[in-house]
N, C-alpha and C positions, 0 to 999 in steps of 0.2 A: 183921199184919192191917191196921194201918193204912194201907200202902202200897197193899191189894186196894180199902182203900175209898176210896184218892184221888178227886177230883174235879178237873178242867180248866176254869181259871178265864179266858177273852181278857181279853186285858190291851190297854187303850187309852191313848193318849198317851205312848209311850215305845220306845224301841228294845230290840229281844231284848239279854238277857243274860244269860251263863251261867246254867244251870240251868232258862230258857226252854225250852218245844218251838214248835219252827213248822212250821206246818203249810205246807208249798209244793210246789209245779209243776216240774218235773225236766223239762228239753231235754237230754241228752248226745249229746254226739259222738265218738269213739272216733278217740284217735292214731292216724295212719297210716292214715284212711278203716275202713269197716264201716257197720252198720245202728246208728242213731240208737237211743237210747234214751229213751222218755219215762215218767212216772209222778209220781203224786200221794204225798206221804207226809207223815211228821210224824216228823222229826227233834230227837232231844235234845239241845241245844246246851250245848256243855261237858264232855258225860259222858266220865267215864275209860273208855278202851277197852282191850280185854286185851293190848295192846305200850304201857300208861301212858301214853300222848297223849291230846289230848281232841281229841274228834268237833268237826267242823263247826265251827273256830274263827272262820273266815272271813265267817262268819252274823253273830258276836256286831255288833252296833251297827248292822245293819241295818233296816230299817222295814216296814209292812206295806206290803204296792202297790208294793214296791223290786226291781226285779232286777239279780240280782250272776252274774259269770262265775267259776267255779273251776273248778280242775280236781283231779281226785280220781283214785287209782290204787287200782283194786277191791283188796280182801285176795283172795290167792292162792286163800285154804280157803273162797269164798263155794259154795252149793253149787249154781249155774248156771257149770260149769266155764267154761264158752267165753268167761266174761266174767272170771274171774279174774285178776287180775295185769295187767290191763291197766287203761290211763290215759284216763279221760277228761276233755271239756272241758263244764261243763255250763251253762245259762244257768237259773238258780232262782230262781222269782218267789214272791216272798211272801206268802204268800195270806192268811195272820193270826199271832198270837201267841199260847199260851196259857200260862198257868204252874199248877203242882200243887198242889191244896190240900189238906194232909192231914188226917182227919176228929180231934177232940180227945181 
């Protein structure tokens, strides 16, 4: 119950860290040429993913107003087939930081 009634707290003066979400700006380019991908989202930084790696490690110590280049290879099972399994190059701008507060 307490996780239904978190609240998202921006956090100022410090760079994301694990267990951070950031909220940012998605440019990808797709290995080998294809149509560009863009999108806005909010990424959990650090979170265990279901092959025990953690999401988005490349974020951690990043800043807001900062853009960083990665590149990411979709999991196979996403369920927009035609982007699965393939490798993108993205350029992700950081739009803010926020962290989870949970209720007492």
């Amino acid at each position: 119950m307490r996780e239904r009634a978190a609240t998202f707290a921006p956090v100022e003066g410090r760079a994301i860290e694990y267990g951070d979400f950031a909220q940012v700006k998605l440019l990808g380019t797709p290995e080998g040429g294809g149509d560009p991908l863009q999108a806005e989202s909010v990424l959990a930084i650090g979170a265990e993913r279901d092959d025990g790696s953690r999401s988005t490690p490349n974020l951690k110590g990043a800043n807001a107003a900062i853009i960083r280049i990665l590149t990411w290879t979709i999991r196979p099972t996403i369920p927009i087939q035609k982007l699965g399994g393939k490798k993108y190059h993205y350029a992700v701008e950081v739009l803010g930081i926020k962290t989870k507060k949970l209720p007492n």
